[in-house]
N, C-alpha and C positions, 0 to 999 in steps of 0.2 A: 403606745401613747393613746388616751383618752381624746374624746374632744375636749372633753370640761375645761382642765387646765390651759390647754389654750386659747380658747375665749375667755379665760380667768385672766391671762396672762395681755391676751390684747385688749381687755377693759381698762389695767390698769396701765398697758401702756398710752392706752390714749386716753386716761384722767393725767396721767400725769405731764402731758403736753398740752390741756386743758389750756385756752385760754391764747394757746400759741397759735398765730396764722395758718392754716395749714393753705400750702402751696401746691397746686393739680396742677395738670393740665386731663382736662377731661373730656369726654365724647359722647353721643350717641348710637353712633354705629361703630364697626367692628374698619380695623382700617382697610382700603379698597386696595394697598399696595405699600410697598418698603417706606416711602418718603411718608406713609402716616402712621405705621406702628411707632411703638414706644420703646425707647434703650433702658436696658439697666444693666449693670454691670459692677464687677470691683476691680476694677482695673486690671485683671487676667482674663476673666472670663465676661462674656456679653453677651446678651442676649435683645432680637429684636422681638416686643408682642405686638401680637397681629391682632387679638381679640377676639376673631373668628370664632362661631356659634357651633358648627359642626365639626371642626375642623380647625381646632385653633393651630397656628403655625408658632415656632418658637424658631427664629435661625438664630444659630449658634456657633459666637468666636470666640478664640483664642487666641492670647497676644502673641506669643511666638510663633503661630504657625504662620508660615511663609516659606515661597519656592527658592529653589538655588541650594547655597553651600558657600562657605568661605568667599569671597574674592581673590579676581586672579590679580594679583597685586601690580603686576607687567603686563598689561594686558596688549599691548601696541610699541612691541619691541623697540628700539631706536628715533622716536618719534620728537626726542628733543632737539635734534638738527634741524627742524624745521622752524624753531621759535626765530633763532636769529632770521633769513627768511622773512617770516610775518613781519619785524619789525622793521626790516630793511624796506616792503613793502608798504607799508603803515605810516613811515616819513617819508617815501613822498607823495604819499597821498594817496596811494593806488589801490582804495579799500576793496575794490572789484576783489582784486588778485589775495590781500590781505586773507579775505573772506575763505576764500578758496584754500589758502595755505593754512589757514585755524583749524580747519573741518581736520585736517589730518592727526592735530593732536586731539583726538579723543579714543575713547576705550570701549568700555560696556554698559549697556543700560544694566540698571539695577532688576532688581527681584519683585517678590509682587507677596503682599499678604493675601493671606489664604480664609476663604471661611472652614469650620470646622464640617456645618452641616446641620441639618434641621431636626426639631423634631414636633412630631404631628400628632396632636391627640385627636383621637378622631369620636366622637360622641356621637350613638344610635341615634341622635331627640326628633321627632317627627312634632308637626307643629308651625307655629309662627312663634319666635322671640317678643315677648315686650317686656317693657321696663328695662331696657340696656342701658348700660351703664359701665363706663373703662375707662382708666385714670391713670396715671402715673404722678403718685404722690411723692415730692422731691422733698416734703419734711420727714420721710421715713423711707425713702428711695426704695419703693415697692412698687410694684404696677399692679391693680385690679381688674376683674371683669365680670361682671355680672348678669345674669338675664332671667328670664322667668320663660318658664315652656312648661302648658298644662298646668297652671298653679303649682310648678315645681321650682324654686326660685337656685341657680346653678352661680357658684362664686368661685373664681380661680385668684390664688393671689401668687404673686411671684417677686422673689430676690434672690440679688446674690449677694452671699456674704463672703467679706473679705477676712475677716475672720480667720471662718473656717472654709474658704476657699470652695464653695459647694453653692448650685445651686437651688433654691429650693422651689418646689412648688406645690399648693397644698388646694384640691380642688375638697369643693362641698356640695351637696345639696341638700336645701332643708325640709323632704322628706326623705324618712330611713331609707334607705336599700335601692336608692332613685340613680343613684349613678353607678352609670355604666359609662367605660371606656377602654380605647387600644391606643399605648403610648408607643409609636410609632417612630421611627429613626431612617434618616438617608443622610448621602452624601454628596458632592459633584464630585469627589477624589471615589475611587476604587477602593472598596474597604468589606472586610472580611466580619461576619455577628459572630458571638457567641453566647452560649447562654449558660452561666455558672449554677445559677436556681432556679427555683419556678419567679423569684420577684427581682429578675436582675437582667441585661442585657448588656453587654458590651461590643463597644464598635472598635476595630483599628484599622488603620490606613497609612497611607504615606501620601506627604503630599509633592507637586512639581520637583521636577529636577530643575525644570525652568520653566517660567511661566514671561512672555513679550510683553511689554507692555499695552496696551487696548490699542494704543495709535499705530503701531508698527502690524503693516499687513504683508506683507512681504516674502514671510517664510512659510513655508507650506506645511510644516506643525509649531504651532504658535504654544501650546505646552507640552513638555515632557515628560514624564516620568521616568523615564531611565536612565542612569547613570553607572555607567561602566566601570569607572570608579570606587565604584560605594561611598563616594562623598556627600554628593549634592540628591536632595529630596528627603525631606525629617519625617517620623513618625510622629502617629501621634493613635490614643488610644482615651476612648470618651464613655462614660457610663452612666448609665438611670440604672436605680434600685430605687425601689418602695422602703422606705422608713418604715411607714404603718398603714394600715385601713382597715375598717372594719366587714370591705367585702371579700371576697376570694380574688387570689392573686395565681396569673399564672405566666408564661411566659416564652416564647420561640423567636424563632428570628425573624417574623413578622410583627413584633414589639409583644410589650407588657398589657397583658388584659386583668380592669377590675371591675369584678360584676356584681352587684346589688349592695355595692360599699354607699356610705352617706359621707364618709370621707375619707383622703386617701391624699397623701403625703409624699413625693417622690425628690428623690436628690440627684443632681447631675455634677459632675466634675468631670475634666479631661485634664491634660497633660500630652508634651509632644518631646523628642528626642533633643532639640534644640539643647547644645552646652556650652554656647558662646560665640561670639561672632566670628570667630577665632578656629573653629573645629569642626570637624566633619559629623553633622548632624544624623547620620547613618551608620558609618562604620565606630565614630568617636561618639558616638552621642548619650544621654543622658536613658535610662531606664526610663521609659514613660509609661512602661504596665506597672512597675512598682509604685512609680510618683502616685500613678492615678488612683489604683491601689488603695495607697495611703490614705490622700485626702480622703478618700469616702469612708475609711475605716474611722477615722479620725471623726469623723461628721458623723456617722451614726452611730456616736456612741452619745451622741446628744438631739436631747427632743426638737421637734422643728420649732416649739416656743422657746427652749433657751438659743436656740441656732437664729430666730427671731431679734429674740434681747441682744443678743451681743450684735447683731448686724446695724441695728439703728443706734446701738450707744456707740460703735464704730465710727459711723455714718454720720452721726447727729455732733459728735467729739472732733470732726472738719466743717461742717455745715454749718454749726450755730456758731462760728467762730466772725460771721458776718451778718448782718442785717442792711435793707434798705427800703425806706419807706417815702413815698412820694405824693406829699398832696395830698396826706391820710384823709381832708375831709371831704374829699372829690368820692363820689357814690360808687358802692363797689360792681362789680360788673360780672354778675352769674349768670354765664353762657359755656354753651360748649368751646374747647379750644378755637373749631375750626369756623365756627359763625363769630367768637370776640375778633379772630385773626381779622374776618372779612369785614366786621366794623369798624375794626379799628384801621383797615386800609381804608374803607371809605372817609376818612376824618375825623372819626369818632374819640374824644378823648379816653383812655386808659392809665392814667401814670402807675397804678397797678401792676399792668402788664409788662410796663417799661422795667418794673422791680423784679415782676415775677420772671422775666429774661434774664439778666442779670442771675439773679440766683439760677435761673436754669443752666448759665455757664459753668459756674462754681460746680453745680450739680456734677456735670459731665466732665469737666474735670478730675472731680473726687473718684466718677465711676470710669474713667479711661486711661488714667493716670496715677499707678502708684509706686511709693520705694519700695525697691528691691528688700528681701528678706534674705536671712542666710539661704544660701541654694537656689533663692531664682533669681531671673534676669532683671527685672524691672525694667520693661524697653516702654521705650514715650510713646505720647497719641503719636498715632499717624495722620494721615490726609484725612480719614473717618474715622478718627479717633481708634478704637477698638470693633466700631461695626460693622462688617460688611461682607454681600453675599455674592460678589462675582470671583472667580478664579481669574479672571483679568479683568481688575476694577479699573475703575477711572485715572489713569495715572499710576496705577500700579498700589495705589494706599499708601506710598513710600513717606518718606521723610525729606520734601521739595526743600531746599534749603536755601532759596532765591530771595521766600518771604513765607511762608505757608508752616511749615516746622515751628521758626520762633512766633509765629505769631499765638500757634497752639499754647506757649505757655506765658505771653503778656500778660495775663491775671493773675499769673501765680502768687507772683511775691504780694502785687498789695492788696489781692483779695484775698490774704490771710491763709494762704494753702502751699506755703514756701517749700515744706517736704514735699508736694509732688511736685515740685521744680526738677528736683533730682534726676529720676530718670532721665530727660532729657541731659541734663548735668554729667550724668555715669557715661551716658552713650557718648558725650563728646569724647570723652578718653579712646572708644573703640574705634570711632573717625579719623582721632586725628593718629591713630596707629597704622593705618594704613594710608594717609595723608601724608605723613613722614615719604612715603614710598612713592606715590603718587607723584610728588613734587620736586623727587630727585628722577625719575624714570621719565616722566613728561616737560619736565624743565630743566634738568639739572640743577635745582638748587633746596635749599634747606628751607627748616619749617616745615610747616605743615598745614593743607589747607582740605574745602569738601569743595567741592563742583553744586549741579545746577540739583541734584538730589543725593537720596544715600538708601537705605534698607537694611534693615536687622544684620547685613553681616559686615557692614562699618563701608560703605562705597563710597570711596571720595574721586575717582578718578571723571576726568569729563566724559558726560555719556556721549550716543550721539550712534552706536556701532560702528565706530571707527571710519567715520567719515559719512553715515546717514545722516546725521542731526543736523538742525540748523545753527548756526554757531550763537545766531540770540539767544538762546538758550542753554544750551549743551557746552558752552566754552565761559561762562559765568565764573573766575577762581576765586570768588572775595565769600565764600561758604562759612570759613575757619574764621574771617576777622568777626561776620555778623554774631558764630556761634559765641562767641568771644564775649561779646557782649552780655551773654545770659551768664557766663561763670564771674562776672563783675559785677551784675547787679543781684545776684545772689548773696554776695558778701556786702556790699552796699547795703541792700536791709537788712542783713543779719549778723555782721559784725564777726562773723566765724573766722579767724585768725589762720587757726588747725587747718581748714579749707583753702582759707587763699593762699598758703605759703605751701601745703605739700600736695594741694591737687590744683586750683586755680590756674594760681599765677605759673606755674611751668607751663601747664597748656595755650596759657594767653602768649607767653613771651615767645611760644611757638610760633603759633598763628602769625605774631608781628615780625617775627624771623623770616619769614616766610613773605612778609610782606616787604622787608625790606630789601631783599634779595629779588622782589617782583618788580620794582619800582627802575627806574629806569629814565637817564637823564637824557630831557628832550632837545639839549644845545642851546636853551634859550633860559636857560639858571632854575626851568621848575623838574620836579622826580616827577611822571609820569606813567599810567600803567599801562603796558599796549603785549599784548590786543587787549580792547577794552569793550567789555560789552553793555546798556543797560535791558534790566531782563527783557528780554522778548518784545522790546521794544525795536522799530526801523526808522532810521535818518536818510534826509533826503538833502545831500550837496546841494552847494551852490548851483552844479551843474546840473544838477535833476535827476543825480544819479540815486539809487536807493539800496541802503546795507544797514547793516546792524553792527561793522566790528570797525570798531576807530582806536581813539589815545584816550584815557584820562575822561573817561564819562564821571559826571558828577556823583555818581551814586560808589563808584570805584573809589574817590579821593574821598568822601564822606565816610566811608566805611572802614575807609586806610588812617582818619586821622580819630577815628572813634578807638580803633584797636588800640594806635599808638597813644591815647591820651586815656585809656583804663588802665594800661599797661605800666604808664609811669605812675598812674596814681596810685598802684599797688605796690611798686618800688619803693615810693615815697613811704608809704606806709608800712611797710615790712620794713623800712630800712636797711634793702639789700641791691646786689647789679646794681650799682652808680654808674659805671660805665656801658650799658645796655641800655639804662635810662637815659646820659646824655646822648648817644645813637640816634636813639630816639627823639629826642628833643629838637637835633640837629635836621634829623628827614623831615621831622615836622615842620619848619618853616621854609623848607623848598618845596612842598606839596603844593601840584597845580592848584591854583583858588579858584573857591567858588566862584562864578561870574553872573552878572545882572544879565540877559538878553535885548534885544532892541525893543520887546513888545513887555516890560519891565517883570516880566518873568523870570524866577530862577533856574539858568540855563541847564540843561539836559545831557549836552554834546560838547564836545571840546570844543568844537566851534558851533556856532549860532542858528544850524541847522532847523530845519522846518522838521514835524515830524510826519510820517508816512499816515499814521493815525491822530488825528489832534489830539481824541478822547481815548485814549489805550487806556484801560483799565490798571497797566501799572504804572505805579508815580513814582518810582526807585529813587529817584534824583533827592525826593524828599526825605529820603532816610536821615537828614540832617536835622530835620526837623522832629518827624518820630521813625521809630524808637530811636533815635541818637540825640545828642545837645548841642549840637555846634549852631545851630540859628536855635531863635527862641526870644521871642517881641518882647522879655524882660532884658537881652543882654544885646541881642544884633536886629534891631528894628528894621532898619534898610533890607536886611535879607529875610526876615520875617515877613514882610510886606512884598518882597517878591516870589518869595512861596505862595503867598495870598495871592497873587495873581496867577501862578502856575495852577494852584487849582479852579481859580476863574476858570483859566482858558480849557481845563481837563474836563470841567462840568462835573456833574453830582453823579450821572449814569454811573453804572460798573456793575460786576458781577458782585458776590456776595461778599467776600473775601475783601476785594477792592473796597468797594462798597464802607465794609468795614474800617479797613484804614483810613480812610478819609475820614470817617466820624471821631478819629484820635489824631489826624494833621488837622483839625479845623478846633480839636479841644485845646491843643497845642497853640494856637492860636488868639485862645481865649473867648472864641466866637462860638459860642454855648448854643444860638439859635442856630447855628448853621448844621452843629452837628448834630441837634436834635434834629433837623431837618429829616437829616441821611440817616441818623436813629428811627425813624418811622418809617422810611423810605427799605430802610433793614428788614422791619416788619411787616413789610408788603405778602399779603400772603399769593404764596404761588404753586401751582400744578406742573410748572415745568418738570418733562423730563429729559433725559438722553443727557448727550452733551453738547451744550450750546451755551458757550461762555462769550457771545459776543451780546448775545440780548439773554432776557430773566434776570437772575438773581433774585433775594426775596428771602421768605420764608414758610415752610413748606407748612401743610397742619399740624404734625410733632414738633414744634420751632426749631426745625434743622435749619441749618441754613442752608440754600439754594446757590451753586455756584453759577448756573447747573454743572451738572449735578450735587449731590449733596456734598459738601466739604464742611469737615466741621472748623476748622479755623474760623470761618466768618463768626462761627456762634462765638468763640474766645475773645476775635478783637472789637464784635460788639461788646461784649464783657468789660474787656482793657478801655472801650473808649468810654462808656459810663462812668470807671472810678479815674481816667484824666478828667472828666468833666466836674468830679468833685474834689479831688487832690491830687496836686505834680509835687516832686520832691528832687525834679533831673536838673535844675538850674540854679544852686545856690540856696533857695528857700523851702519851706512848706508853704505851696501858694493853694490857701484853703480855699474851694469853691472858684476853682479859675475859669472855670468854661459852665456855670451854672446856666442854664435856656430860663427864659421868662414862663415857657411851661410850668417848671418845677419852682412854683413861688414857695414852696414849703418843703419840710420834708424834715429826713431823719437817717443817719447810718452811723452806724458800729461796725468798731474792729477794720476799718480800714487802716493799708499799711502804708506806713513812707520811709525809704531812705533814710539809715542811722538809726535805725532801729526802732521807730515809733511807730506808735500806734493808736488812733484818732477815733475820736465820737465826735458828731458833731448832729446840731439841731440847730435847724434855719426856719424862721416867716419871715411874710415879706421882702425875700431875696438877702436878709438880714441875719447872720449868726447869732441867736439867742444863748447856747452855749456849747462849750469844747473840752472834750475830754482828752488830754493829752499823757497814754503811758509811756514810759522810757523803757528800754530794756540793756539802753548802754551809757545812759547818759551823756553828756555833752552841753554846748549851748543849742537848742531850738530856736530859730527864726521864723517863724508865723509872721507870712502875708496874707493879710483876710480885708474884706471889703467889708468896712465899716468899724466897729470900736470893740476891744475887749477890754476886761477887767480880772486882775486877778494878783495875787501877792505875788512879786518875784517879777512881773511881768513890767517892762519899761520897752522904749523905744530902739528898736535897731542902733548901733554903733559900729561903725569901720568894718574891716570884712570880717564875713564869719569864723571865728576860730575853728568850728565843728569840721574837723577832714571830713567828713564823709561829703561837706557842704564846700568842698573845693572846688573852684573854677577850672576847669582845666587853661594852659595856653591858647589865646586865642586872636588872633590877626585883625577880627573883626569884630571884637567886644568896642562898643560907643556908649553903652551905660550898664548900670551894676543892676542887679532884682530889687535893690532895696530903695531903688527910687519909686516915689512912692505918687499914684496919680489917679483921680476919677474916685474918691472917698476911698480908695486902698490906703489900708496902715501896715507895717513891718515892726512886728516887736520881737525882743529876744527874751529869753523865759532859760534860764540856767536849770537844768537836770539833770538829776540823779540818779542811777540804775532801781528800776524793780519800781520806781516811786513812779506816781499817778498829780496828774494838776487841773483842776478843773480852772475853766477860764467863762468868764459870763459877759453877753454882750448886753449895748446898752437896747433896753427899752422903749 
């Protein structure tokens, strides 16, 4: 390959996005450490840029590789005799001993993803860099870097395409014959070079047999590699080849040298042994010299300009499927990432930045997260989505299923990227397979549930190693009901029939199997869950005593009547199990109830308990509010308002994550300044490292989120609480601009999604909908709640309840008024739709 054609080929790819915003985040200098390179990725492979002038770093993941093997599905033989035990302890109140007898029902800590490994270009340049410059453009999800040394100006650019499944990266300089370099390769796993030709290297390795998780210090080798078995520890095999250059290539297994080239082209793909969560990744596993192989054969037999073209029409074919614009006529703001970050913590307004976030979620999304293909896995973000470079990360990178997992994919459905929903979607299938087991082996009973986390080979059992863990945590079983929720509202915006009837809804009625068989009558006429834990949260008795494991915590019974009221609303609408359905109906009005507290808070604990931490970063109890709908200030006011107080008294602090959710209970809410508030409070930029999730959070220079350490959920449920602040669709209506902040007096988005299949534009001044584009894709009646007045044929005033099922109320104990009452210039109109068809709606002037 020439150069010509590919600067032929990137002129007209950026004439032809002329005109469009282009979205950076951009720098100065090269970054000083992990938390400020740049991600890219296509949801198998990842890559962090460092930037670096002599030395650039590239680490580099892949999504399947992780330590372990199978799950032992038994792991803590006879361990069900203790339940009765706990709850005989548990009435009469002896949570001391409770506490004690929980510990015993648990199993195995999960597994730990792995990084693949780095690679290091290392460039001879003697000199000082000026003119730098490095970007990660998220309108063509490319990272750049650029500098000049000696009037030699040096330009790396890099992606990966999903595609063709290949890294690329294409360095230059623009005098002839000026670069010089050695593409350089390590690993933290044990791994063997080779070298096939003079422009080729290959790495293979194998990685843990088991790897502890970072907290557990205990054992005196915290990873393994060996496995006696030949089950557990997957291969995995990673490749650079030269595509083209025009200097001399050569090549050992101290990497690939190019000398007096002007440019120079190189591809990277791996592949690992990994063949389901289900099989023994070494002895059963998958060819990973052939996969990898492939992919690269397959890739270079295309120029790195067409491998280019198809990555951003890819890319750009999920990304431009949303837009947001805030306050277009507020002044733009051209600064590096890491000085706009530190203005805009000192007070400085940005609602740019506030957009450019937002679309930064979607971004990493798109690159952390995609459906499976024939033959591969498609496994979800993890805790770092797809990036990360410790062999014992933070937490392991697992898939925490407490709040952290689902929060990873809150943006999905209605920021327009419902196909990467999936992954996480497939994976529930592999959970609740060994959750079946799980909940006959450690309870005796049916269904199917996850514990406090899980890992690519489906862990549902309670961690904790068998009596390490603390039971706040490690004895968590309400995993299955929260998962539950994402295969409902999957079909909720997208109407998939085929879905909910031969994959859904069995898993759901699982999960609620499971919950009904957990449930457990307290002698006083309510079902009750015991042991009952809220996450990693401590209660402090009347008597001053301090535990974590009681009856019926709110976040337990909120979680129990969310399963059971998606579950029938799928019944209802398949028109099948009537009798599963009534079950259901029937546990639902025995379900302990929410309760007010004496400090008009909504209570926590089964009883009215103080908590050990006022301000604990998690708010579980709130899951009724979000993500679930059982409160919600358009249907149960009274508990709406003592949510409002619960986060009173919780304060704004929290870690990143936390952090996050609060900016979607307070959009929830309808209080749009408050969670703007904590939206900027998000953006706090921070240097924290390590782990320390009692103080920090923030947002690092890359706009990672900071838990500390990096977790990328907070980046998602910042994401999720932007589009509650502009549309809800969980409570009967589309309530347009429900939590709108008086910051955003203006503004503009596209392609956002609601419930029932729609899909909205909308344009506001003066806090005022000017107009609304409303597509259908299933038709039905549309209910639009908007503040202030539209105009449009077809369009009339709300009427009696909504016919549209998707817009079903579920049962509810505590409903005192309906969404369509209407107050403070809100109007409710119904607008009749029709599949495929489009309505615009105009407000008044």
């Amino acid at each position: 390959m020439t150069r010509l054609p590919f600067l032929a080929l990137f002129l007209i790819l950026s004439l032809a996005s002329f005109g469009q915003k282009t979205q950076a985040l951009w720098y100065k200098q090269p970054a000083r450490n992990w938390n400020e390179a740049l991600p890219v990725g296509n949801g198998r492979l990842g890559v962090m840029v460092f930037g670096k002038v002599n030395e650039e770093l590239l680490q580099l993941n892949e999504e399947t590789l992780w330590s372990g093997g199978p799950v032992n599905r038994n792991p803590n033989p006879g361990v069900a005799k203790f339940l009765p035990e706990v709850r005989e302890a548990l009435f009469r109140e002896d949570y001391a001993q409770a506490a004690k007898l929980t510990q015993k029902l648990q199993g195995l800590y999960s597994d730990a993803y792995q990084p693949l490994g780095d690679l290091v270009l290392k460039q001879p340049l003697t000199g000082t860099a000026t003119n730098y410059y490095r970007d990660l453009d998220i309108t063509n999800a490319t990272a750049t870097t650029r500098f000049t040394i000696d009037g030699v100006t040096y330009t790396r650019e890099i992606f990966v395409s999903a595609p063709d499944q290949v890294i690329v990266i294409r360095l230059t300089s623009s005098k002839k014959g000026a670069l010089n370099f050695t593409a350089a390769t390590r690993s933290p796993h044990p791994i063997s070079k080779t070298v096939p030709g003079r422009d080729e290297l290959v790495m293979r390795g194998k990685a843990p047999a088991h790897a502890d998780p970072n907290y557990v210090n205990y054992n005196k080798q915290a990873v393994i590699y060996t496995d006696s078995a030949g089950c557990k520890g997957m291969r995995f095999d990673w490749r650079v080849k030269v595509k083209s250059t025009d200097g001399q290539a050569s090549t050992d297994t101290a990497g690939i040298r190019i000398q007096g080239a002007t440019e120079a082209v190189l591809y990277v793909t791996a592949a690992t042994s990994f063949n389901g969560f289900d099989k023994c990744p070494d002895s059963d596993g998958r060819d990973e010299k052939k996969l990898a192989e492939t992919y690269l054969s397959k890739a270079m037999a295309k120029s790195a300009a067409l491998l280019r073209r198809d990555h951003i029409a890819d890319y750009r074919k999920l990304a431009n499927r949303m837009s947001l614009t805030l306050n277009s006529e507020a002044a733009p703001v051209d600064l590096p990432m890491d000085e706009r970050l530190k203005r805009y913590t000192d007070g400085a307004a940005d609602p740019a930045l506030e957009s450019l976030y937002f679309a930064f979620g979607r971004y990493l999304l798109i690159s952390s997260s995609r459906p499976k293909k024939e033959g591969e896995p498609g496994v979800p973000a993890n805790l770092q989505g797809i990036w990360n470079p410790m062999v014992r990360p933070p937490w392991s990178s697992n898939f925490t299923t407490n709040i952290n997992a689902e929060m990873n994919y809150w943006p999905a459905e209605m920021a327009n990227l419902s196909e990467l929903h999936t992954p996480l979607l497939d994976w529930i299938g592999n959970m609740a397979a060994t959750g079946r087991e799980t909940t006959r082996n450690f309870y005796n009973m049916g269904g199917w549930t996850v514990h406090h986390n899980s890992d690519i080979w489906g862990l549902s059992n309670p961690v904790g190693d068998k009596g390490k863990g603390s039971p706040s945590w490690a004895n968590w079983a309400m995993g299955g009901a929260w998962l539950s929720q994402h295969l409902w509202d999957h079909y909720a915006y997208t109407g998939d029939r085929t879905y909910l009837k031969g994959y859904a809804y069995p898993l759901m009625k699982g999960a609620a199997q499971f919950c009904l068989d957990w449930l457990v009558d307290d002698q006083k006429g309510h079902l009750v869950t015991a042991p009952s834990t809220s996450p990693e949260n401590v209660f402090v008795t009347e008597k001053g005593e301090k535990n974590s494991v009681s009856v019926a915590t709110t976040m337990d019974m909120a979680l129990i009547w969310d399963v059971f009221s998606n579950t029938i609303q799928a019944s209802e609408q398949l028109n099948m199990d009537a009798d599963f359905r009534q079950k259901l109906l029937d546990a639902k009005k025995k379900l302990f109830p929410l309760q007010i507290g004496k400090k008009g808070n909504l209570q926590e604990w089964y009883k009215d308990w103080e908590d050990e931490d006022p301000q604990h970063r998690h708010v579980s109890h709130l899951y009724a509010l979000h993500p679930g709908r059982e409160v919600s200030p358009l249907t149960t006011p009274a508990l709406a308002n003592a949510a409002r107080k619960t986060l009173e008294i919780r304060g704004d602090d929290g870690t990143g994550w936390s952090k996050s959710w609060k900016i979607n209970f307070w959009a929830r809410l309808h209080d749009g300044n408050h969670a703007y508030k904590l939206l900027r409070e998000l953006l706090k930029l921070t240097g924290m490292e390590g782990t320390n999730y009692n103080k920090g959070g923030g947002t690092y220079p890359n706009l990672l989120c900071a838990h500390p350490p990096f977790q990328i959920d907070g980046n998602f449920g910042g994401t999720s609480g932007i589009g509650e602040m502009l549309l809800q669709s969980h409570d009967g209506v589309l309530n347009l601009l429900p939590a709108r902040p008086d910051a955003w007096a203006s503004g503009e988005v596209k392609g956002l999604k609601a419930r029932g299949g729609y899909e909205l534009d909308m344009t506001w001044a003066n806090g005022k909908l000017t107009r609304v584009v409303v597509r259908s894709t299933l038709g039905g009646n549309c209910r639009l709640r908007v503040p202030g007045t539209l105009t449009a044929a077809g369009l009339k005033p709300s009427s009696g309840v909504n016919p549209n099922p998707f817009y079903a109320l579920p049962v509810s104990q505590y409903r005192t008024q309906t969404p369509e009452t209407a107050t403070n210039g809100v109007a409710v109109y119904d607008l009749a739709t029709a599949p495929g068809k489009s309505y615009v709606l105009v407000g008044a002037r």
